[in-house]
C-alpha positions in Angstrom: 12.4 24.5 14.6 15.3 25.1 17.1 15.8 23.9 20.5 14.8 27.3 22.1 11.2 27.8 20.2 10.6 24.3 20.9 11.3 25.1 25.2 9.3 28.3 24.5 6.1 26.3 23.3 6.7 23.7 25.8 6.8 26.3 28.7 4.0 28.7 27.9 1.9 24.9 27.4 2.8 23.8 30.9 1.8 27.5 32.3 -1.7 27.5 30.4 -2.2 24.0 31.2 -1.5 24.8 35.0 -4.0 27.7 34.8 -7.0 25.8 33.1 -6.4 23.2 35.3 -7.2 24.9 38.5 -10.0 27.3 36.9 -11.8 23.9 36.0 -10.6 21.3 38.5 -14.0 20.9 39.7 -15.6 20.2 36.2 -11.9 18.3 35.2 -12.4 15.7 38.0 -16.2 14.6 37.4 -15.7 14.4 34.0 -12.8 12.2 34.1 -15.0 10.0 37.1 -17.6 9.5 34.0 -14.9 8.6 31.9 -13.6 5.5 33.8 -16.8 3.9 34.1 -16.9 3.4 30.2 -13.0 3.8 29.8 -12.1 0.1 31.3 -8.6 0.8 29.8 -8.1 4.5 31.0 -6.0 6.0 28.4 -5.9 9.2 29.8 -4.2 12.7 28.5 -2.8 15.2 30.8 -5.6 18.0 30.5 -2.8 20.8 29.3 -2.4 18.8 26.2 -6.2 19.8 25.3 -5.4 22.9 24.3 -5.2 23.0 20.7 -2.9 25.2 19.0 -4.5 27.6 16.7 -3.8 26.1 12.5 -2.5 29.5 11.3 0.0 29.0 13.7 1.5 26.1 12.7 1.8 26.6 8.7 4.7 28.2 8.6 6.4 26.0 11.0 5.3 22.8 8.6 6.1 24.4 5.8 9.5 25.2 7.0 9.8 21.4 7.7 8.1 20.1 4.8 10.7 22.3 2.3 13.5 20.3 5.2 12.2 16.9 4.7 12.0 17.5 0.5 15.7 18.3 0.3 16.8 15.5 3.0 14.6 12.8 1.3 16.1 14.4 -2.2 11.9 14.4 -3.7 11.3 15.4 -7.2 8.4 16.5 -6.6 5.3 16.8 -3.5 1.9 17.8 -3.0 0.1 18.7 0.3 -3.0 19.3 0.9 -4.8 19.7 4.7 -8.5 20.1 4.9 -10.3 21.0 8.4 -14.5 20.9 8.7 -16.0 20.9 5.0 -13.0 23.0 3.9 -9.5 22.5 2.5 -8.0 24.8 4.2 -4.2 24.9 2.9 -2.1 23.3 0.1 1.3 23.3 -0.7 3.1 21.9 -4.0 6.9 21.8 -4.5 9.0 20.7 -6.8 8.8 19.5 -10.2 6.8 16.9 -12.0 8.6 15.3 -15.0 12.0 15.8 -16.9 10.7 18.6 -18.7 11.2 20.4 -15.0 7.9 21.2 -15.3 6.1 22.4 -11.9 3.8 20.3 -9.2 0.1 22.0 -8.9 -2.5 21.3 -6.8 -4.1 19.9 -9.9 -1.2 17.2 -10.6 -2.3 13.8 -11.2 -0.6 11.0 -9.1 -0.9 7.4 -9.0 -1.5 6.8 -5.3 -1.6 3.0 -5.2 -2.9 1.6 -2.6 -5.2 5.0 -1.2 -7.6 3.1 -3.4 -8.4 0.6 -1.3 -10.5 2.6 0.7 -12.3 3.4 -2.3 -13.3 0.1 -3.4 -14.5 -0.4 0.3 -16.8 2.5 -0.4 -18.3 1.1 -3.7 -18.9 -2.1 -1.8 -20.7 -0.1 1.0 -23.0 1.6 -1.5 -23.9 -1.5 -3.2 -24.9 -2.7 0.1 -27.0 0.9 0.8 -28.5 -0.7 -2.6 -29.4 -3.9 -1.0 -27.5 -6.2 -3.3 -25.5 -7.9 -0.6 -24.4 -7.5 2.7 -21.4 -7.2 4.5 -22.0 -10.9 5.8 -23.0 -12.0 2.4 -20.7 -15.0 1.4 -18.2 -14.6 -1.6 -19.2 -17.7 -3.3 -23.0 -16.6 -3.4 -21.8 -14.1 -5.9 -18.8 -15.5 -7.3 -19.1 -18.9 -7.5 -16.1 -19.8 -8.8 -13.9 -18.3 -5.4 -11.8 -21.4 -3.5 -9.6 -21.2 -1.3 -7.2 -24.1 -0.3 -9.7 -24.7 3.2 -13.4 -25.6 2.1 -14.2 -24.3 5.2 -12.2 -20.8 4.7 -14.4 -20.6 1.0 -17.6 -21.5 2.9 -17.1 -18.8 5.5 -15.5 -16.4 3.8 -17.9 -12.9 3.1 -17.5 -9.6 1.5 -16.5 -8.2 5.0 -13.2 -10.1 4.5 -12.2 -9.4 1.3 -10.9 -5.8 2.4 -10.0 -6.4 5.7 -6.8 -8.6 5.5 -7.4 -11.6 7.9 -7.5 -14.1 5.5 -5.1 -16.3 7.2 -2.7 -16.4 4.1 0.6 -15.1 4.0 1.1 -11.9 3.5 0.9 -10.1 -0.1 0.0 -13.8 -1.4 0.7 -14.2 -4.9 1.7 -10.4 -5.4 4.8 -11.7 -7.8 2.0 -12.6 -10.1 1.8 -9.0 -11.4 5.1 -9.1 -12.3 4.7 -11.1 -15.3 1.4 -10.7 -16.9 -1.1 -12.8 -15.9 -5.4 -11.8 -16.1 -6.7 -11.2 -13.2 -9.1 -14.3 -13.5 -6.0 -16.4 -13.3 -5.2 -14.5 -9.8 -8.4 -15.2 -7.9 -8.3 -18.4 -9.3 -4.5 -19.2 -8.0 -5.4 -18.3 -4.2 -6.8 -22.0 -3.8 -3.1 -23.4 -3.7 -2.4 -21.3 -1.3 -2.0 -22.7 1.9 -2.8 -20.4 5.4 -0.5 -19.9 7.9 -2.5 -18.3 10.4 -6.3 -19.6 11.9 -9.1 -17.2 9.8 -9.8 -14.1 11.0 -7.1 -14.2 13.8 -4.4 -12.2 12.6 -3.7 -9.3 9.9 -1.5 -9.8 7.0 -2.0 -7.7 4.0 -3.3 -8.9 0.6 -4.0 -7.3 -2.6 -5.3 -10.2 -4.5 -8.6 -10.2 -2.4 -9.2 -6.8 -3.4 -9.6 -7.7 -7.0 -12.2 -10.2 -6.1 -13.9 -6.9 -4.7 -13.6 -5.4 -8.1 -15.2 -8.6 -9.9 -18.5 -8.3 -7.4 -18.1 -4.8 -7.8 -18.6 -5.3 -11.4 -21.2 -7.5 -11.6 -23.7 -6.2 -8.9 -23.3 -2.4 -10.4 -23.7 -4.0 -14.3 -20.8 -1.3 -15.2 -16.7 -2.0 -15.1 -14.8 -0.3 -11.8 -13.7 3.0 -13.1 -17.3 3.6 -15.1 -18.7 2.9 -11.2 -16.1 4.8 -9.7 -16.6 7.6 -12.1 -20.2 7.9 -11.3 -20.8 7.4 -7.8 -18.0 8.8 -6.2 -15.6 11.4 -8.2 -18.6 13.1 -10.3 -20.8 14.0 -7.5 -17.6 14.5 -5.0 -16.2 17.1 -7.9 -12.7 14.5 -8.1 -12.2 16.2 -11.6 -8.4 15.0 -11.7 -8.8 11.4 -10.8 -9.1 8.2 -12.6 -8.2 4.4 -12.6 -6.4 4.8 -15.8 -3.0 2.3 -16.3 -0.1 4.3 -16.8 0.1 3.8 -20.5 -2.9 5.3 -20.7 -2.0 8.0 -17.9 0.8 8.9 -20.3 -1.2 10.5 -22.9 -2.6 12.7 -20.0 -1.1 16.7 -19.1 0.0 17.6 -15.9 1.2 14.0 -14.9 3.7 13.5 -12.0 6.3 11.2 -13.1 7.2 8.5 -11.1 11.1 7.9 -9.5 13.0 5.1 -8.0 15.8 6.7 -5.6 19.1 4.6 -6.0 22.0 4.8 -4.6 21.9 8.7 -4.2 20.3 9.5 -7.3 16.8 9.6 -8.5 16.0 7.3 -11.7 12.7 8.8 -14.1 10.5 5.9 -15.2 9.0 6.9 -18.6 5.1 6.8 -18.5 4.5 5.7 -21.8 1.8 4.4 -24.4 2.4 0.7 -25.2 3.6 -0.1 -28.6 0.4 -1.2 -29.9 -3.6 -0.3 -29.2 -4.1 -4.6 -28.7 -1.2 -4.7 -26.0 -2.8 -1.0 -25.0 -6.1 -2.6 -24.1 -4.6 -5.7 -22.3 -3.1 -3.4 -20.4 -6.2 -1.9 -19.1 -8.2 -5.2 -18.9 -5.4 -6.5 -16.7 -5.0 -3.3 -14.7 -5.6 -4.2 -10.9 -8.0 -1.2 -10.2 -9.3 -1.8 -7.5 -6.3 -2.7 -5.2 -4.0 0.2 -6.6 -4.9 1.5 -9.7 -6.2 5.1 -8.5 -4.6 8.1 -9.8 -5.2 11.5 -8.4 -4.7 14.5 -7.3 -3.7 16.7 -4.1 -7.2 18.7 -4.0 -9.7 15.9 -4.8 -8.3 13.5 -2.2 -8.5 16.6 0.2 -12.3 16.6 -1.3 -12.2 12.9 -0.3 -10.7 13.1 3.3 -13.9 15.6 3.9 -16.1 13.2 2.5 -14.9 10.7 5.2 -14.5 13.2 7.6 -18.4 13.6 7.2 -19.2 10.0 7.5 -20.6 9.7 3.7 -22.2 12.9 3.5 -21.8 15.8 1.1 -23.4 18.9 1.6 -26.6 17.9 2.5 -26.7 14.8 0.8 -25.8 11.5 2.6 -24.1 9.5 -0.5 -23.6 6.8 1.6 -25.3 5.9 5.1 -23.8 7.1 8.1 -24.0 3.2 9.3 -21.7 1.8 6.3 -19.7 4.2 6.5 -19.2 3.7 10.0 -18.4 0.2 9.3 -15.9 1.0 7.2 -14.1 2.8 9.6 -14.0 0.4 12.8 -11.6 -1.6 13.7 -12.2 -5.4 11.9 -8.6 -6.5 12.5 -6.4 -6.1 15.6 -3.2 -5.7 14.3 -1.7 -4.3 18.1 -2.8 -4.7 21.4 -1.3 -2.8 24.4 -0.3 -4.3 27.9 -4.1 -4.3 29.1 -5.6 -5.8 25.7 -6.7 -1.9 24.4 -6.3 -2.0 21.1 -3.5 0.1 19.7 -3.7 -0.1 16.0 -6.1 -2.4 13.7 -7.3 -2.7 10.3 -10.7 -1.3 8.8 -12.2 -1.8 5.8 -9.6 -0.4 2.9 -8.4 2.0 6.4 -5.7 2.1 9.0 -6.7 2.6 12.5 -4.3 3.7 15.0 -5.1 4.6 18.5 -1.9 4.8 19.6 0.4 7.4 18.4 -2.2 10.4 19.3 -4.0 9.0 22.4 -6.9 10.1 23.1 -7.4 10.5 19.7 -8.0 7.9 17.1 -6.1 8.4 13.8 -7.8 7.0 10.2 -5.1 6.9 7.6 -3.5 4.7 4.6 -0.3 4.7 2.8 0.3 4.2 -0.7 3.4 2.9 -2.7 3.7 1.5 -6.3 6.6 1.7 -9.0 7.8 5.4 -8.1 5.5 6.8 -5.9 4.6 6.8 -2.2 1.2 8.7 -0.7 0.1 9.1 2.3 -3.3 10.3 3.6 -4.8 10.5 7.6 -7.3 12.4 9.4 -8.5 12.3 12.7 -12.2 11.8 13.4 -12.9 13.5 16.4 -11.2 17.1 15.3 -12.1 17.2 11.6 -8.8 17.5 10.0 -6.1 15.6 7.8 -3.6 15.8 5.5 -2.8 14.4 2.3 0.8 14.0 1.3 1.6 12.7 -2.0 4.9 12.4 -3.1 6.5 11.3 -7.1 9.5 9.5 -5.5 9.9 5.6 -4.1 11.4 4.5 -1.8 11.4 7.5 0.7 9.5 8.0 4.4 8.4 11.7 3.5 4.9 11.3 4.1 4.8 9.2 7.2 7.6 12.1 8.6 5.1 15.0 7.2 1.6 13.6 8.5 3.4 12.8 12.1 4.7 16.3 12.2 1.6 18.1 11.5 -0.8 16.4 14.0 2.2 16.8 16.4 2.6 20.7 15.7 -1.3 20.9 15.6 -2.2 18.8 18.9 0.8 20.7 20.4 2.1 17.8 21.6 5.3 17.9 23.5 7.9 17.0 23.9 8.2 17.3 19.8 9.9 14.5 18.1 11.9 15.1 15.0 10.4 12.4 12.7 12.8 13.0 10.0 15.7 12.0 12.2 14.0 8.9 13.1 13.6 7.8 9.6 16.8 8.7 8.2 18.7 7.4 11.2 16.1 3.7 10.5 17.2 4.3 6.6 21.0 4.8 7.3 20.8 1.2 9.7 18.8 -0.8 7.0 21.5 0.4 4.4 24.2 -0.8 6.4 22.5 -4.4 7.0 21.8 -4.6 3.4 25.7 -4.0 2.4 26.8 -6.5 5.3 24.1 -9.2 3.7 25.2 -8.8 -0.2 28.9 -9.7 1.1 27.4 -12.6 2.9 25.3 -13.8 0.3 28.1 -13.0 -2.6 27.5 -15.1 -5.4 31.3 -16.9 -6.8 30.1 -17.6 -10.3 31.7 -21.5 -12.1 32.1 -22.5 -15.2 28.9 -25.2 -15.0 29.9 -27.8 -18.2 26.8 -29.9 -18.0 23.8 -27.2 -18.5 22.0 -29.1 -20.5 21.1 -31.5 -17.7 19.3 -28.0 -16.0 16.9 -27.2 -19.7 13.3 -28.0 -20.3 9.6 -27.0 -18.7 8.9 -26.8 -15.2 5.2 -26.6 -13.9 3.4 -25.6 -10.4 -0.5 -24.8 -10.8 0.2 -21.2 -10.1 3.0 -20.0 -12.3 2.5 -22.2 -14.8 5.0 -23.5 -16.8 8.5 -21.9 -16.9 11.0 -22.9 -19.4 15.1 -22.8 -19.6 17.0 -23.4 -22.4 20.7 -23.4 -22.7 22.1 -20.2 -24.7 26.2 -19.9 -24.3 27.6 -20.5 -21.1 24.4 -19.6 -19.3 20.6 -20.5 -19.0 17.8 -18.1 -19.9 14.3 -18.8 -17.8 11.0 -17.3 -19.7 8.0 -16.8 -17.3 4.6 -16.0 -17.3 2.3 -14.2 -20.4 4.6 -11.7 -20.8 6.9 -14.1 -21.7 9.4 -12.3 -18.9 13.1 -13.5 -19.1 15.9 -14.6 -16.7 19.5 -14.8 -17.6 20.6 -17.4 -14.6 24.4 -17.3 -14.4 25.8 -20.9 -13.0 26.9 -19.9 -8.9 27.7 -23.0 -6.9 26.9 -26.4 -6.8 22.8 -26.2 -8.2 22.4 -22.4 -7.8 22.1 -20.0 -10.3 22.4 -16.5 -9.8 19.7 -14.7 -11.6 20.0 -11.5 -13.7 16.5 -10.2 -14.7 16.8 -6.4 -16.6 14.5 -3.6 -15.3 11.7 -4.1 -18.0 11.4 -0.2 -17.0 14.4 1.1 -18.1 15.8 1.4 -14.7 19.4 0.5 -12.7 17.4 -1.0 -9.9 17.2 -4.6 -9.2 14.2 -6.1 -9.7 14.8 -8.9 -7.2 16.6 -7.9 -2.9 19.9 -9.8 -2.0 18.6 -13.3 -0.7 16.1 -13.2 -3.6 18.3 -13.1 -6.7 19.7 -16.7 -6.7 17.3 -20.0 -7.6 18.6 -23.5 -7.2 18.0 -27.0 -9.1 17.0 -29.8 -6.8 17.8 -33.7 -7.7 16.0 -37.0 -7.2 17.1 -39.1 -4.3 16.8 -42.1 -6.4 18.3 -41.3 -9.4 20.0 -38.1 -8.9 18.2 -36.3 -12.1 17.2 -32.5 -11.6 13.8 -33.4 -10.8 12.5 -29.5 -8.9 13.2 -26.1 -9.2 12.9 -23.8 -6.6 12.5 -19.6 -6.8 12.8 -18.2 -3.4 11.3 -15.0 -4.8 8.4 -17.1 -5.4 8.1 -18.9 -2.9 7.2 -16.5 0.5 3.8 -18.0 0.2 5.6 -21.8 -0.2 4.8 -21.8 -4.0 8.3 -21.2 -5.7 8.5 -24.9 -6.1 8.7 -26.1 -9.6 8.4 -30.0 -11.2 10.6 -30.7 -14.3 8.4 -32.0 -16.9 8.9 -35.1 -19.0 10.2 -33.9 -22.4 8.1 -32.3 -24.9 5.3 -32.3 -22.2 3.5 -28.9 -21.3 1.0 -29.0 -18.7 -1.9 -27.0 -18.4 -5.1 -26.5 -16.0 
């Protein structure tokens, strides 16, 4: 949009904002009097900005943008779809889906990570409708064997908290865990080494862990596993005929797929969606698949159906699927993430839901973003007018769908004046390319010849990870981790660091570990001067990347 159609709109606003102004100046001012005595923190909207534009009016303008942003962001391949009342009312796909330069649809299946969330939220909320539990039920009444480091966190904590990310802990605890293959029972049981950092319930820090605690009770209460549940209750009678909580060597085998891409460097990297080698290594897959935190695949269309079904407060048709009351729950605020200057708050945390009342005052926005191996998603609606917008997206990292949902309830609010979210975000990407450049020549690694490796081999053991072992192979060290057995080459840096070269298990140029991660270092006694730790700062955000050398021949287990 140029700089002349945006004066235009911005003109012919103020002029009909002017004119209903005055025609209603009498019913303006009583009903903003009967505001403020219920509005303690008077966020208040000049009256012109009221006046909606007209949808039809704006879809070429988005589209315009959107086809902008695709080329700027350099995206494979996109999906939109915006739905308004009970209806979607427009979808646009662009771009291609795979290698085989075979086209997005409407139909094509994305993984959408972490849109599930608000899915598993739902499941929990019918299971309450069922009277199985309640939001204030405690976790350990139904899974008995939940602890967290606090006895008094485990005692308190209920199945309100699970999805609502105020745990106290740091933030993504334990997330490295997926990295290398470990069952999910071995995740839930892991979070009672992990120490908080925050009082419970006072602050927001997102988790993913919790959530497959949620799938356990999930599990248990409906006697079925999560996707048999999901399948049932919510994409059969919603018409979700392209969804599914299927891992992506299973989502391999399925047609009209979007394949996910890692941008690098200028170039976008295709990660193969593939079958594992075997049907045993196939079904571990699946059994380890975290489901309900980010597992959901789907497509363009049915999370359009599944915006209206929120929209509608659990109601389809005339059927309420799930009370109005839960699902009301579900989309209150439970965790203040941002307060303004007078304590309003500004954004916060539902249950598996964004909440900002910030960025389209009066208006509160619902939303969620998703981004896994290759993919980023967004999807937001706003309550009070009906409508939203679903952006998914085959490419990761890139800022396309936060740009795209911004710019729609801009253009559609006629808000003014009209920011150009793409420039934001590419100017913000452009600054945190040159920081990362400046911090790799900081933190360059001057590789010796280390004569004495031997001294560094053997098993190291913390409670969480396990033991890891190194062995000496050449002039270097090679680290084996977790299940998958996942391997380090560590290349002797300075003094007792090791720089640490782990290969993309996907096939893929990109680093697995960021610059200040990618180095570990060997820690000696202060008695005898023996390498007596090891310590991972990867692992170690949530303080437990702190290894103890084993006696030889000595494996320890829980």
């Amino acid at each position: 949009m140029n700089f002349s159609r945006l004066f235009n709109r911005c003109v012919i606003k103020f002029l009909l904002g002017v004119i209903f102004y005055f025609t209603l100046l009498p019913v303006s001012f009583s009903t903003i009097r009967e505001e403020d005595k219920t509005n303690t923190n008077n966020n208040k909207i000049p009256l012109e900005t009221n006046i909606e534009t007209n949808l039809t009016t704006i879809l070429d303008e988005f589209s315009s943008y959107v086809k902008k942003v695709k080329e700027e962001w350099k995206i494979p391949g996109m999906a939109i779809a915006i739905v308004q009342g009970n209806n979607i009312v427009y979808t646009e796909s662009l771009g291609e889906r795979n290698i085989k330069h075979e086209p997005v649809t409407s139909d094509t299946i994305f993984n959408v990570a972490s849109l599930t969330k608000s899915f598993t939220a739902t499941l929990l909320a019918m299971q309450i409708d069922e009277r199985k539990y309640q939001w204030v039920t405690r976790v350990l009444d139904l899974y008995p064997d939940f602890k967290l480091y606090t006895p008094k966190i485990t005692n308190q904590f209920e199945i309100s908290d699970l999805i609502s990310h105020r745990s106290g802990l740091p933030e993504t605890t334990l997330n490295e865990l997926f990295n290398f293959g470990y069952p999910i029972n071995h995740m839930i049981y892991a979070l009672r080494y992990v120490k908080p950092i925050a009082p419970f319930r006072n602050s927001f820090a997102y988790q993913n862990l919790f959530l497959l605690l949620a799938q356990k009770i999930i599990e248990k209460g409906g006697g079925k596993n999560y996707a048999a549940q999901l399948q049932e209750k919510i994409f059969s009678p919603l018409e979700m005929t392209h969804s599914n909580v299927l891992s992506y060597p299973q989502l391999g085998m399925l047609e009209n797929v979007a394949q996910p891409n890692v941008y690098f460097q200028g170039s976008n990297y295709p990660y193969i969606i593939a079958e594992s080698s075997s049907p045993e290594k196939n079904q571990q897959e699946v059994e380890n698949w975290y489901a309900a935190s980010g597992g959901l695949n789907s497509s363009v269309k049915d999370l359009g159906r599944w915006l209206i079904f929120n929209m509608n407060s659990g109601r389809k048709g005339d059927v309420q699927i799930v009370s109005k009351k839960n699902m009301d729950f579900i989309h209150e605020p439970q965790t203040i993430i941002r307060k303004g200057a007078q304590g309003e708050i500004l954004e916060a945390y539902g249950e598996g839901w964004f909440i900002d009342k910030s960025e389209f005052r009066p208006y509160t926005l619902v939303f969620h973003p998703g981004n896994n191996l290759g993919v980023h998603s967004i999807m937001a609606y706003i309550p009070d007018k009906k409508i939203g917008i679903v952006i998914l997206t085959n490419q990761q990292p890139n800022k396309a769908p936060e740009i795209l949902y911004k710019r729609f309830f801009d253009l559609y609010l006629n808000k003014c004046p009209m920011k150009d979210w793409n420039q934001v975000y590419l100017e913000e990407r452009e600054k945190n390319n040159k920081t990362s450049e400046k911090h790799r020549e900081i933190q360059a690694c001057k590789k010796t010849k280390n004569q004495k490796l031997e001294k560094y081999a053997g098993i190291y053991y913390n409670p969480v990870y396990e033991n890891v072992t190194i062995v000496v192979e050449g002039d270097h060290l090679v680290l084996s981790i977790g299940p998958n057995n996942t391997k380090w080459q560590l290349i002797p840096c300075n003094n007792e660091v090791f720089k640490i070269n782990w290969p993309n298990p996907n096939g893929l140029p990109t680093p697995m570990l960021a610059e200040g991660q990618d180095t570990l270092r060997f820690l000696s006694s202060s008695t005898n001067g023996n390498i007596n730790k090891l310590l991972i700062p990867f692992l170690h955000k949530d303080n437990m990347g702190v290894f103890k050398k084993m006696p030889a021949q000595i494996k320890s287990t829980r």
